[in-house]
N, C-alpha and C positions, 0 to 999 in steps of 0.2 A: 071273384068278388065284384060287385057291382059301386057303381059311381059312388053309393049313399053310403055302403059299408068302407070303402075308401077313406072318404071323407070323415065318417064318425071314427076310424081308427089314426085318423092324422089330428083331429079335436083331442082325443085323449091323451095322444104324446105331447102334444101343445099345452094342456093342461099341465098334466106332467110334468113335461120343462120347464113352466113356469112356475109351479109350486118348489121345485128344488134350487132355481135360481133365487128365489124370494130367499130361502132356509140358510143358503151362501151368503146373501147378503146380509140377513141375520146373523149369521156367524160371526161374518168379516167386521159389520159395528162392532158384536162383542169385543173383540179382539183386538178391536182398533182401540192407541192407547194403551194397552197392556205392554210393558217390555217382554223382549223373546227373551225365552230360559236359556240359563248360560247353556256352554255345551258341553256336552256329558266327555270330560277329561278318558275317562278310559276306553274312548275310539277316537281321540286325536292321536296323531302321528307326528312325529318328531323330524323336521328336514334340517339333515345337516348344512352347516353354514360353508363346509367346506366342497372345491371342486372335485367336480365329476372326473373319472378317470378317462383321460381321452381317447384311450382304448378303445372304448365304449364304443366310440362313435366310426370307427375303424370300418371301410367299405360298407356304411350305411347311406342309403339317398337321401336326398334334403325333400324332408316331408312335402308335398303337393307339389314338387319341384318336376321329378320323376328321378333318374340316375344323370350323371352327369356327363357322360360319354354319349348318351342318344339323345335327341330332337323329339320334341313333342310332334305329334302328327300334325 
């Protein structure tokens, strides 16, 4: 591809971009002001109140911690 066809294929995606960010922010005022719809009851989950069996946690490492018995490098 040469300089010119470069250039005329970087204009159109530019174009491009810019007509779908405009479409967004179109959207986004519509939207702005409206309340969000509750949320759909039948894909909420239920956390119980009560504790976790400490089993569970029975020779597991402490997340980003690593294991407890080795030294990070």
């Amino acid at each position: 591809m040469s300089l010119h066809d470069d250039l005329t294929a970087v204009r159109r995606n530019l174009d491009e971009l810019t007509r779908k960010v405009e479409r967004l922010e179109q959207q986004a005022a519509a939207t702005r002001g409206k309340p969000a719809p509750p949320p759909d009851p039948s894909r909420m989950v239920t956390v119980p109140d009560t504790p976790y069996d400490s089993t569970l946690w029975t020779d597991s490492d402490d997340e980003g911690l690593g294991a407890r018995d080795r030294r990070a490098p």
